[in-house]
N, C-alpha and C positions, 0 to 999 in steps of 0.2 A: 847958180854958177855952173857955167861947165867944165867937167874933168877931164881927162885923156883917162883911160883905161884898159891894162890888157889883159885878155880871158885866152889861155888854153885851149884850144878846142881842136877836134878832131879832124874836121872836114874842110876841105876847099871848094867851094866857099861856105862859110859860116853857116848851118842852117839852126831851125827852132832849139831840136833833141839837146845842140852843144850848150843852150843855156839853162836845162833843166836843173836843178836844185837835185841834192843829193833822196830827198822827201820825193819828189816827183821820180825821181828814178827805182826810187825803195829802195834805196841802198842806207842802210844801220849803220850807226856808229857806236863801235864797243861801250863808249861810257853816253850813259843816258840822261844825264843832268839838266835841267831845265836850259841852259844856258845851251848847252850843246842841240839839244833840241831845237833851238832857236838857230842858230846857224845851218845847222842842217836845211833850215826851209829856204836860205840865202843860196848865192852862188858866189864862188872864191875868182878873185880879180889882183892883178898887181898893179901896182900905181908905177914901174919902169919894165919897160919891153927889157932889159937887161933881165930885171930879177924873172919874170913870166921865163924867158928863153932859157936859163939858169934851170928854174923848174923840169919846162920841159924835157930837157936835154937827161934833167937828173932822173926824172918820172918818166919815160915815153909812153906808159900805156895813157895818161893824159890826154896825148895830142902831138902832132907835131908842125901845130901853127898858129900864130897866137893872132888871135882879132883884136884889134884896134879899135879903140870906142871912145866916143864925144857923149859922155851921159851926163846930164842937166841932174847933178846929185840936188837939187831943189825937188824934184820930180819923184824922185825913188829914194829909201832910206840904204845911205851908205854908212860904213863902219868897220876902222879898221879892226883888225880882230887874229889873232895868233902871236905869236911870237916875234915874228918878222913883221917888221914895221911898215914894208913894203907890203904884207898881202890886207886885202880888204871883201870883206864881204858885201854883197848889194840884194837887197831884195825887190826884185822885179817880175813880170812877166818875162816870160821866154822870147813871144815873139816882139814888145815893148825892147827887151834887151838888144836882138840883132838888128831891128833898124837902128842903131846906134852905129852900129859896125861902120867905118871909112875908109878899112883897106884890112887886108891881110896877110900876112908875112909865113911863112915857113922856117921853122926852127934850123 
């Protein structure tokens, strides 16, 4: 089934680096729990261009354009995950991730 999906990302346009996993980047996350480990190797997605723009506007070092994505979640394991019911985690390849992309917006 296909999703709509929107990712934060840095650059216009879209390249690989913006779909790296926090693991790919080595960037730590203070609490080390299996569970947390396990999202870390994920990349954070919001299911409304509202909530993603929301984000970025709140976080700028993020990004300040959100990509637009059509992902076949049959294809990659999605999950929502945090707090907010809107964000979701997906794990993919990076460069599997940006051919997804179908347009791009600026916050």
């Amino acid at each position: 089934m296909i999703q709509t999906f929107f990712r934060i990302v840095g650059s216009y346009p879209p390249t690989e680096s913006d779909f790296y996993s926090y693991e790919q980047l080595g960037i730590s996350v203070a609490r080390t729990n299996a569970r947390t480990l396990r999202l870390q190797q994920g990349v954070s997605f919001y299911a409304t261009l509202e909530r993603a723009v929301r984000q970025a506007q709140q976080y700028p070092h993020l990004g300040s354009y959100i990509a637009i994505m059509e992902i076949d979640n049959e294809r990659v394991t999605v999950e929502q995950s945090g707090r907010d019911p809107a964000h979701y985690t997906i794990w993919a390849e990076p460069l599997a991730l940006l051919d997804t992309v179908t347009a791009t917006v600026n916050t």
